[in-house]
C-alpha positions as CSV (number, residue, x, y, z in Angstrom):
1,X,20.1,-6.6,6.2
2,X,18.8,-10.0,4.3
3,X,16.0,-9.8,2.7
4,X,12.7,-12.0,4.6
5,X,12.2,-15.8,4.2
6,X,10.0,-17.9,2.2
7,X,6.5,-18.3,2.5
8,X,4.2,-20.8,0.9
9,X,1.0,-18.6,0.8
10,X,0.1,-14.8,0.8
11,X,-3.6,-13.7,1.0
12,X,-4.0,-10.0,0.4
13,X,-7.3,-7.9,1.3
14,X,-8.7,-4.6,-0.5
15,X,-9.9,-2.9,2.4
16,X,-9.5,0.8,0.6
17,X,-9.3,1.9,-2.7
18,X,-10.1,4.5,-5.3
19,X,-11.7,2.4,-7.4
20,X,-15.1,-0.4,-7.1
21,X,-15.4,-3.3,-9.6
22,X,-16.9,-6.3,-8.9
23,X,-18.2,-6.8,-12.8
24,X,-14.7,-7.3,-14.7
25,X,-13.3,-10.5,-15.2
26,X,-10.5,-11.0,-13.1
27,X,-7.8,-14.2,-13.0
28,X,-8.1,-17.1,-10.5
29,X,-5.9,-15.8,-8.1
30,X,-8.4,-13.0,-7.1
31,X,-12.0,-13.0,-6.0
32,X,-14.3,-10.0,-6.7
33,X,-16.0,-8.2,-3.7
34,X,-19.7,-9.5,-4.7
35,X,-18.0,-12.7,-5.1
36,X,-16.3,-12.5,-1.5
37,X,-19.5,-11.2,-0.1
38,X,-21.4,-13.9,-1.4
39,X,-19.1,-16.6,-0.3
40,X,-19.9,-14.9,3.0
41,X,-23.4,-15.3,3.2
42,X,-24.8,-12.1,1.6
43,X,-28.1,-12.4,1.4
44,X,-29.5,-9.3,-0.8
45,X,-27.2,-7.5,-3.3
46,X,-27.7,-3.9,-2.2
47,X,-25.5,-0.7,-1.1
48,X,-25.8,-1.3,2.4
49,X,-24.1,-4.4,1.5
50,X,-20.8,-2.9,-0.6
51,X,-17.5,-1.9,0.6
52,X,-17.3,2.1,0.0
53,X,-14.6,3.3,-2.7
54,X,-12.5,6.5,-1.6
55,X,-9.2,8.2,-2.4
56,X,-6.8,6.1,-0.1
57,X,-4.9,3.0,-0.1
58,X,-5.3,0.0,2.8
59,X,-4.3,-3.9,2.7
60,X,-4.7,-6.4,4.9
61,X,-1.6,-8.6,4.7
62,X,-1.6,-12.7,5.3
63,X,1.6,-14.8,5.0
64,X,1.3,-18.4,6.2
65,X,4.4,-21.1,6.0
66,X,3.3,-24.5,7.6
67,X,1.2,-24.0,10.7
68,X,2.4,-20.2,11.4
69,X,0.2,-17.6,9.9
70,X,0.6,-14.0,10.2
71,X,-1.3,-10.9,9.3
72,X,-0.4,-7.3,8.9
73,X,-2.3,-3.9,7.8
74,X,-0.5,-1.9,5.5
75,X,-1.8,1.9,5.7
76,X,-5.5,2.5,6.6
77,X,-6.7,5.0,4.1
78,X,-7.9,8.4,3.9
79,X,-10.4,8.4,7.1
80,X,-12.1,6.6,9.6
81,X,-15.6,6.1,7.8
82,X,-14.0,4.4,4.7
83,X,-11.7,1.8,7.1
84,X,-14.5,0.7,9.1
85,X,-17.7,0.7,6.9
86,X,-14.9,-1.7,4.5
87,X,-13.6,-3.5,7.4
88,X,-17.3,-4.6,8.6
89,X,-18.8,-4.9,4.9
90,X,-16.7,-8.2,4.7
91,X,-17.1,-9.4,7.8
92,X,-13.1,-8.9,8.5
93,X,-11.8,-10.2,11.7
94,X,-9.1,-7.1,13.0
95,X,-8.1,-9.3,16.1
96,X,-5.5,-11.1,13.6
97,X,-3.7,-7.8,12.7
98,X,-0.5,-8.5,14.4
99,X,1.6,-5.5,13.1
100,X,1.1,-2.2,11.1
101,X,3.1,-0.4,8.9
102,X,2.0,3.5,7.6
103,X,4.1,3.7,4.1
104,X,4.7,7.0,4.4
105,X,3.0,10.6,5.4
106,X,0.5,11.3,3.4
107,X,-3.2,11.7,4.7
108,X,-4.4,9.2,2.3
109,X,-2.7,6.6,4.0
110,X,-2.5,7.5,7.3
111,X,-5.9,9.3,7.9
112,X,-8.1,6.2,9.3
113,X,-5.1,4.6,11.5
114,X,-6.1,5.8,14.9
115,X,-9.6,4.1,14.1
116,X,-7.6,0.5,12.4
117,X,-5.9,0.7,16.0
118,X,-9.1,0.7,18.2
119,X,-10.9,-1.9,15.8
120,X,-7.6,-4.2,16.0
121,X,-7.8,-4.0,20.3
122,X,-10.9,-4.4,20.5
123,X,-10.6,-8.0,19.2
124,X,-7.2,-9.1,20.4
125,X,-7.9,-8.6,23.7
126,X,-6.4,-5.2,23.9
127,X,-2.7,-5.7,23.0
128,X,-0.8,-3.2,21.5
129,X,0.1,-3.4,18.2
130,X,3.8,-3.0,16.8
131,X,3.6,-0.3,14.4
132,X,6.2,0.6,12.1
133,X,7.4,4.0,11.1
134,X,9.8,6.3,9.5
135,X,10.8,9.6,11.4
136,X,10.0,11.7,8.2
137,X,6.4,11.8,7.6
138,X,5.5,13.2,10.4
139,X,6.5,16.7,9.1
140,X,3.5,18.6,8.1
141,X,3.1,18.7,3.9
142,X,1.6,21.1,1.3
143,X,0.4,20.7,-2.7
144,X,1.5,24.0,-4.7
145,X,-1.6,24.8,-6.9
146,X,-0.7,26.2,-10.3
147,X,-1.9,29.6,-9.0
148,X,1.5,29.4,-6.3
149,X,-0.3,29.0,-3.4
150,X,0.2,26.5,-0.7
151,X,-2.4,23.9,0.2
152,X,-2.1,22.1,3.4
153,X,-2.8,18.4,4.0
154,X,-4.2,17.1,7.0
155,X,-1.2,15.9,9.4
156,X,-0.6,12.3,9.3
157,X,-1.1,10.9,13.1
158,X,1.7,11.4,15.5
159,X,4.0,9.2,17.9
160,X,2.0,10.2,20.9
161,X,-1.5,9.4,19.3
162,X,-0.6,6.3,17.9
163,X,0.7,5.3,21.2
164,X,-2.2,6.2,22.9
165,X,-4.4,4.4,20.7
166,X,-2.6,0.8,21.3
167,X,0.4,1.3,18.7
168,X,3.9,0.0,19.9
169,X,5.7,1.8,17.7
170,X,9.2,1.7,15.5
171,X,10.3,4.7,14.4
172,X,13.1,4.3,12.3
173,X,14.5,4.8,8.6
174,X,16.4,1.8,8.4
175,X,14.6,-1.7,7.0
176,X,13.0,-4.3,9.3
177,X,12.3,-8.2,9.0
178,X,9.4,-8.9,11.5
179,X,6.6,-11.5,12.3
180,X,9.0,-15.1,12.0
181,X,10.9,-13.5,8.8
182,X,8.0,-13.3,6.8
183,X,7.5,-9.8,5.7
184,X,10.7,-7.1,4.7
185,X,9.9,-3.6,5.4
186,X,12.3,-1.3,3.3
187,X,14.2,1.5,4.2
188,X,14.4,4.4,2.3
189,X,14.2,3.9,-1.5
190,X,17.4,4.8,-4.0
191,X,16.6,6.6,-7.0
192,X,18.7,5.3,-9.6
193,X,16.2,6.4,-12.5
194,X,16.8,9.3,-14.2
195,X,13.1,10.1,-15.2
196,X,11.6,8.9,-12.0
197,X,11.9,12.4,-10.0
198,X,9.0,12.3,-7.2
199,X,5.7,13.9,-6.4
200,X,6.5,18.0,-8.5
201,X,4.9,20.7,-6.8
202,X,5.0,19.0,-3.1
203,X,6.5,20.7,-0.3
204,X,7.4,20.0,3.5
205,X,7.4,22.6,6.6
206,X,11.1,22.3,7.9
207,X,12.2,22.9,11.6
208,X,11.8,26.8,11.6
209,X,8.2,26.1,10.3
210,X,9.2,27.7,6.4
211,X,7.5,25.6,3.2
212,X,10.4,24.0,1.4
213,X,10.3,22.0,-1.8
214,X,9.6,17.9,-0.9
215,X,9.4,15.9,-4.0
216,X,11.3,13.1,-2.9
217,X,9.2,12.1,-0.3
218,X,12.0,10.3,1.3
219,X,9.9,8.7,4.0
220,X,8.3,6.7,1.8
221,X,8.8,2.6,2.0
222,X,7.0,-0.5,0.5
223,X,6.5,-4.1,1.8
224,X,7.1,-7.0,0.4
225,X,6.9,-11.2,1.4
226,X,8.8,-14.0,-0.5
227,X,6.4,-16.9,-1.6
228,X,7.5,-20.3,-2.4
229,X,7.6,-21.5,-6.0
230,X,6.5,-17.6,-7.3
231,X,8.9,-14.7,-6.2
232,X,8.4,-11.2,-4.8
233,X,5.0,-9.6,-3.7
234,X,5.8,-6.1,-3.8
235,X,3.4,-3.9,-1.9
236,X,4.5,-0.1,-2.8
237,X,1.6,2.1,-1.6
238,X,2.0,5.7,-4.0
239,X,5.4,4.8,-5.4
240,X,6.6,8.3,-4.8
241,X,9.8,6.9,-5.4
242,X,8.7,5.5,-8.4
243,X,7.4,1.9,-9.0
244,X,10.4,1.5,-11.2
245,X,13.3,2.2,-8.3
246,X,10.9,0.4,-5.7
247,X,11.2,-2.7,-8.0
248,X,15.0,-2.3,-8.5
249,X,15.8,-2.4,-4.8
250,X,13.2,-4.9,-3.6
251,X,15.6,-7.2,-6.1
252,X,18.6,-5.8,-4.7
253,X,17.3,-6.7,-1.3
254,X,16.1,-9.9,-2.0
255,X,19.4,-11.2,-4.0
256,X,17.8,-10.9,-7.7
257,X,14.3,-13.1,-6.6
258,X,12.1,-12.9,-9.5
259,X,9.1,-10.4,-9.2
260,X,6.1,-12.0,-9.0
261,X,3.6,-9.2,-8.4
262,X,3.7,-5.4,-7.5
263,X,0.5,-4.3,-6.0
264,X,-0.5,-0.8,-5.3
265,X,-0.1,3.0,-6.2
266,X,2.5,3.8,-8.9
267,X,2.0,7.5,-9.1
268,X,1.7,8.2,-12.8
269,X,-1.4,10.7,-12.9
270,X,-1.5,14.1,-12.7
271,X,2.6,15.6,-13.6
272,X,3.9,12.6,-13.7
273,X,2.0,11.5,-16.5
274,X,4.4,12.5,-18.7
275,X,6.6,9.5,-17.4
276,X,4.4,6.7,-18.2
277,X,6.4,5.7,-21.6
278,X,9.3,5.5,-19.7
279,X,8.1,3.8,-16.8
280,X,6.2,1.3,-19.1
281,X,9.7,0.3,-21.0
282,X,11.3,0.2,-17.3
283,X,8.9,-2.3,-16.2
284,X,9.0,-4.5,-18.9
285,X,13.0,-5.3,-18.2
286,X,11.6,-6.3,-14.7
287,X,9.2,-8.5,-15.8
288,X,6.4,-9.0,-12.9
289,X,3.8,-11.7,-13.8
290,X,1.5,-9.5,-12.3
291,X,0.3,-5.5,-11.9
292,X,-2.0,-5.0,-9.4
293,X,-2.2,-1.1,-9.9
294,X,-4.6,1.5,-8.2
295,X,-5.0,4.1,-5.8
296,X,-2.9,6.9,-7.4
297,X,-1.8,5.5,-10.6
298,X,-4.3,6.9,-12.8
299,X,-6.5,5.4,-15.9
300,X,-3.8,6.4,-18.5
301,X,-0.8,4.6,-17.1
302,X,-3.3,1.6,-16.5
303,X,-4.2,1.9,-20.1
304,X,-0.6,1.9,-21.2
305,X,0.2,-0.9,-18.8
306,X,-2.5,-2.7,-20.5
307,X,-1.4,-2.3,-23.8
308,X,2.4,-3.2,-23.2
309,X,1.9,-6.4,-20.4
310,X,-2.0,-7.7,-21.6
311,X,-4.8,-8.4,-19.8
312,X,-3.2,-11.4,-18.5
313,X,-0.9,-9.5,-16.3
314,X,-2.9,-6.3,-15.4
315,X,-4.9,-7.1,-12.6
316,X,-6.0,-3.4,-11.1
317,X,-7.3,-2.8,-7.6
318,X,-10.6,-2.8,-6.8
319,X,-12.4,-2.2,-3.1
320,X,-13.4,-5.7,-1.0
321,X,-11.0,-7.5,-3.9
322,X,-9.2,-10.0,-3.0
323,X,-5.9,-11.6,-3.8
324,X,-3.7,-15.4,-3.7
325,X,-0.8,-15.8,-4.9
């Protein structure tokens, strides 16, 4: 499959992220959440005003070319409180959501999508909402603990719930090109690294309910659009895969096109710290322009992506952010 078609603008929306910072200096092609807020018509700077900061991942999506504009939500976050408290904060209009996609199945992402849904009909009139999945992370998943036991996480939301909260959904492993060619969803990720080995100590419950080793996490996709005059816009939500092979085949599927920006988890905290040299080399053969890293990638890889690229390019995630390109 071909990778999507141009567009001349893409507008992307912090709705959930580890991390709030609204007193950095950012570049001109983002706006800071007190900024957004105020450009809204906040009238008193106070916590009842601000976005809420929370371990989970959620973007609202918006291509335009000419007249057509379209708008997806990419992953919801960790829980319902967290999606909604963001979503109302700055003023965001669901109704526009025309598709979602859940990256993959992990809790994180996946946790406030049942709410997203109901917020989304309840101001487009009640349509469902094609949804986009892969048949994978629906299997229930477990952290070993360095003591050997299993911890559970919290079930990602199924077909049947999704459905029954408004969610036409595609369940499939193989890549799509949706909403007038505008955005590519990937299918599953090659790993052609050698150090880029997955998410150590995870674990899946197979078919005969037994705990098997996981750490490829082979459900897990990104999202990317085309934009005139720039390049790729890479959305990868934990990089499980590794940012580094997510990269390589969002060229491969988009003929060599430049990257332009990469926005999201890349998974280098905790084990895979150990990978951040490597990974930090790696990206600097692909050259984005721009490294919009949160979530999951942790304060040391951010460091080390800030000492290799400079402040120019490192532009990290921040709750009610938002980006142009």
């Amino acid at each position: 499959m071909g990778s999507s078609a141009l567009v001349d603008k893409i507008e992307i929306q912090v709705l959930v992220d580890n991390a709030t910072d609204s007193l950095s200096s950012i570049p001109t092609h983002a706006e800071s959440e007190f900024a957004y807020l105020e450009r809204h018509g906040m009238q008193e700077l106070s916590g009842d005003s601000l976005c809420c900061a929370c371990h989970g991942l959620s973007l609202l999506i918006t291509a335009t070319r000419g007249a057509r504009r379209h708008t997806v939500l990419f992953d919801s976050g960790p829980e319902e409180y967290a999606f909604e408290r963001n979503s109302m904060r700055l003023g965001i209009d669901l109704g526009v959501v025309e598709s979602a996609v859940l990256s993959h199945g992990h809790w994180d992402h996946a946790g406030g999508m049942l709410k997203a849904l109901d917020l989304v009909r309840s101001g487009n009139g009640g349509r469902s909402i094609p949804s986009y999945t892969h048949p994978g992370m629906f299997r229930s998943r477990a952290r070993r603990l360095p003591n050997g036991d299993l911890m559970p996480m919290k079930d990602v939301p199924g077909i049947e719930d999704l459905t029954a909260h408004g969610a036409h959904v595609t369940c499939t492993g193989e890549p799509r090109i949706f909403l007038d060619d505008m955005f590519y969803l990937s299918g599953e990720i090659p790993r052609v690294t050698p150090f880029e080995r997955g998410l150590p100590a995870h674990y899946q419950k197979n078919a005969d309910g037994n705990w098997m080793p996981d750490p490829l996490l082979m459900d897990e996709r990104f999202l990317m659009v085309k934009v005139e005059g720039k390049g790729l816009i890479v959305f990868t939500a934990c990089s499980h895969a590794g940012v580094v092979n997510v990269l390589k085949h969002a060229r491969e599927c988009a003929a060599d096109t430049p990257i332009h920006a990469v926005m999201g988890g890349f998974h280098l905290s905790g084990a895979n710290e150990k990978i951040i040299p490597e990974t930090v080399a790696a990206l600097s053969e692909l050259k984005p322009r721009t490294i919009a890293a949160g979530h999951c990638t942790g304060w040391r890889a951010i460091n080390a992506l800030a000492n290799a690229f400079g402040d120019g390019a490192i532009d990290p995630l921040a709750v009610g952010k938002r980006y142009t390109f």
